[in-house]
C-alpha positions as CSV (number, residue, x, y, z in Angstrom):
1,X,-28.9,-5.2,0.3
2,X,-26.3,-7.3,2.4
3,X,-23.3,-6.9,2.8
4,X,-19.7,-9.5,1.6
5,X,-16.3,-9.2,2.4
6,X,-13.7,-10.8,0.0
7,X,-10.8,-11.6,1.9
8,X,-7.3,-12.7,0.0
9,X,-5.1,-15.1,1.2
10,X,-1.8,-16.0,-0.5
11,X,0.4,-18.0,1.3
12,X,1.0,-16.5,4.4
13,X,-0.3,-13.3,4.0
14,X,-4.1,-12.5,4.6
15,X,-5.6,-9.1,3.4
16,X,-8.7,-8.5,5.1
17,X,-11.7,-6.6,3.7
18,X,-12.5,-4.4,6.3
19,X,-15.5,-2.7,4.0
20,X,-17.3,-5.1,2.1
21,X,-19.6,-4.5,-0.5
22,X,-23.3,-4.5,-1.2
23,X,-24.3,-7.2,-3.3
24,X,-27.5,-8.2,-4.0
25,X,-27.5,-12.0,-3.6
26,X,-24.8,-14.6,-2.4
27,X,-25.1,-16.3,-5.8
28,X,-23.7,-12.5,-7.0
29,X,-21.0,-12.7,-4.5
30,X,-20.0,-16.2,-5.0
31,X,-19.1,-15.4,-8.8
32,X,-17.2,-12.2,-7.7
33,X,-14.9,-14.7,-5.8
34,X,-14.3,-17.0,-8.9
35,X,-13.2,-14.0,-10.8
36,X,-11.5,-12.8,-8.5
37,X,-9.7,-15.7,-8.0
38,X,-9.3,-16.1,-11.9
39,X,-7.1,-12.5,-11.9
40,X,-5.1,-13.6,-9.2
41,X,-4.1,-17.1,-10.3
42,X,-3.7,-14.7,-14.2
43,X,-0.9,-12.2,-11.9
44,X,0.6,-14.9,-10.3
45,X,1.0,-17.3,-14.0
46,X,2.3,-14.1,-15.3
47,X,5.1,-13.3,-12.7
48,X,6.1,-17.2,-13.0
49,X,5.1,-17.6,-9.3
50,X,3.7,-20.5,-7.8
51,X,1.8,-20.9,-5.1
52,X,-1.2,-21.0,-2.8
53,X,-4.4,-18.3,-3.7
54,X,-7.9,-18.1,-1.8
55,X,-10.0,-15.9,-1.8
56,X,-12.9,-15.9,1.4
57,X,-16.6,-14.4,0.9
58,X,-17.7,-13.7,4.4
59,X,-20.9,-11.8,6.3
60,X,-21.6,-10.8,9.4
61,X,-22.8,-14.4,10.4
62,X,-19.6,-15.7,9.4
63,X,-17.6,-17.9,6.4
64,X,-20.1,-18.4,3.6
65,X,-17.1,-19.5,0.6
66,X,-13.6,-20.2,0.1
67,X,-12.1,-20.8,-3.2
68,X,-8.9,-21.9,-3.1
69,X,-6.1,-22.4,-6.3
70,X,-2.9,-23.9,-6.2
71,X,-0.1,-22.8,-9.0
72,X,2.5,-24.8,-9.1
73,X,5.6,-24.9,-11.8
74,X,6.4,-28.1,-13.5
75,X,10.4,-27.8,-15.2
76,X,9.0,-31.1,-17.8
77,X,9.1,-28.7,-20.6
């Protein structure tokens, strides 16, 4: 089965995924990464902080995804 890392980015920071994880198809990997994605832009939305989310699928051959989201706080309430 191969192998994905998910690697986070948020702003500045970059958490790398040393590990991975077996999955069985890219197609598998690539939804792990949208919901991934959907939880962080929920934490951030929750702690009222805007910002810059990505999260990168990669293997051994290199960058296979990024999805990106960009929270940002409008004050036209």
């Amino acid at each position: 089965m191969p192998r994905f890392h998910f690697d986070y980015h948020e702003e500045e920071r970059v958490t790398l995924d040393e590990v991975g994880r077996e999955v069985q198809s890219a197609d598998i990997a690539r939804r792990m990464a949208m919901v991934a994605l959907g939880e962080a832009v929920r934490d951030f939305t929750f702690a009222a902080r805007p910002g810059s989310i990505a999260i990168v699928v990669r293997n051994d051959a290199g960058i296979l995804l990024r999805v990106r989201a960009i929270i940002e706080q409008t004050e036209s309430w």
